[in-house]
C-alpha positions in Angstrom: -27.2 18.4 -15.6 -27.4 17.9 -11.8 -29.3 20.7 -9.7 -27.2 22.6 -6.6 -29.4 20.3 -4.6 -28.4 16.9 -5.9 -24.6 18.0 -7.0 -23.7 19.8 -4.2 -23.8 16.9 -1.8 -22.2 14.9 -3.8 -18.9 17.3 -4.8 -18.3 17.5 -1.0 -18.5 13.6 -0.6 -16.3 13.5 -3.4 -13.5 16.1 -1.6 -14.2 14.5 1.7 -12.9 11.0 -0.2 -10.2 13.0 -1.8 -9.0 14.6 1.3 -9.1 11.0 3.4 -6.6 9.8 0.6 -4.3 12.4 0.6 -4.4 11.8 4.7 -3.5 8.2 4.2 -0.9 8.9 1.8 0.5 11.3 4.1 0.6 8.7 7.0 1.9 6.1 4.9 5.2 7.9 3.9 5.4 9.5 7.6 5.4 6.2 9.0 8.0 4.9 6.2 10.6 7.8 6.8 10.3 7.7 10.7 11.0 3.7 10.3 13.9 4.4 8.4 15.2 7.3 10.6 15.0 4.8 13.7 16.6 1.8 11.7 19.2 4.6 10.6 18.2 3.3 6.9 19.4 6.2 4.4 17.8 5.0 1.7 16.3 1.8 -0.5 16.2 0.4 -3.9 12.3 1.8 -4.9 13.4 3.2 -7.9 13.4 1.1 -11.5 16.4 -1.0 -12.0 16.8 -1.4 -8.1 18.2 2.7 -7.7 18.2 4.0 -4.2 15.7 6.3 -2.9 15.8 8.4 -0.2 12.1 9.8 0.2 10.2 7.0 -0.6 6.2 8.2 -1.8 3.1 6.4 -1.5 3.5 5.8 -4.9 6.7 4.0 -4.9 5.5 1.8 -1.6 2.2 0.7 -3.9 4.4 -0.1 -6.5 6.6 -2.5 -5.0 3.2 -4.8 -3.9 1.6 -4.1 -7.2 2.6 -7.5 -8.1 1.9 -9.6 -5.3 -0.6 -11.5 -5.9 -2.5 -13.9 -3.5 -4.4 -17.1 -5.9 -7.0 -18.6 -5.3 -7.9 -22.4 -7.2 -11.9 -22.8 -7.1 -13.7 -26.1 -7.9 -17.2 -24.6 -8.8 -18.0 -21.6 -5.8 -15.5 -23.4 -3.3 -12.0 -22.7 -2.6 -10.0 -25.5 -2.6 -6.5 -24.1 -2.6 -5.0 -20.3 -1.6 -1.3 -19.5 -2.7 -0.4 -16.5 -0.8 1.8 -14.2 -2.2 5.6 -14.4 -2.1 7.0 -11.3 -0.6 10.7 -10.3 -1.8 13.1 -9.3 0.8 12.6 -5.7 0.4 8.6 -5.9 0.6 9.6 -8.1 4.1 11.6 -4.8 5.3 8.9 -2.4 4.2 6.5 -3.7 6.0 8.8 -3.7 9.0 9.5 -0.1 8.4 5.7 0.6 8.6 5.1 -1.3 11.6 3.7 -4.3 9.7 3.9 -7.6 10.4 4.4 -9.8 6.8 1.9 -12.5 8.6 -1.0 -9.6 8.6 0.2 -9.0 4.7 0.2 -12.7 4.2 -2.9 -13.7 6.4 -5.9 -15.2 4.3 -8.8 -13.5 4.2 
């Protein structure tokens, strides 16, 4: 069992984290929707089965890159190869919405 000395410090680093992902969240879907309202965009396919969405969440956004996947072929510890990932059309305009350019999403690391 952790003492008020050792757990206490700890719960409020674990808030602070929780707090700095709800913040991000927040920005992430506030940047989305204001990208829309200036492209006059009413909505896009984030739903299954391509359906249209009109408030798109964090979690819809995360779920449209959950799949791409950047690949790298090793020979031993070096990197002879990177495949970056393929973006579909409506990651491309995402991004765009959020004010990011598919070269940073692309960009090796």
């Amino acid at each position: 069992m952790l003492t008020a000395h050792k757990g206490q410090p700890r719960i409020e680093a674990l808030f602070t984290l929780y707090f700095l992902a709800l913040l991000v969240q927040a920005l992430i879907e506030r940047e989305l929707r204001q990208g829309l309202q200036q492209a006059q965009i009413d909505q896009l396919p984030l739903y299954p089965e391509a359906r249209a969405c009109r408030r798109p969440t964090t979690e819809h956004i995360l779920r449209l890159f959950s799949l791409a996947e950047r690949v790298s072929v090793l020979a031993g510890e070096q990197i002879v190869r990177v495949f970056p990932p393929t973006l579909t059309e409506l990651q491309r305009q995402v991004l765009r919405l959020l004010g990011v350019p598919a070269s940073a999403y692309l960009a090796s690391t």
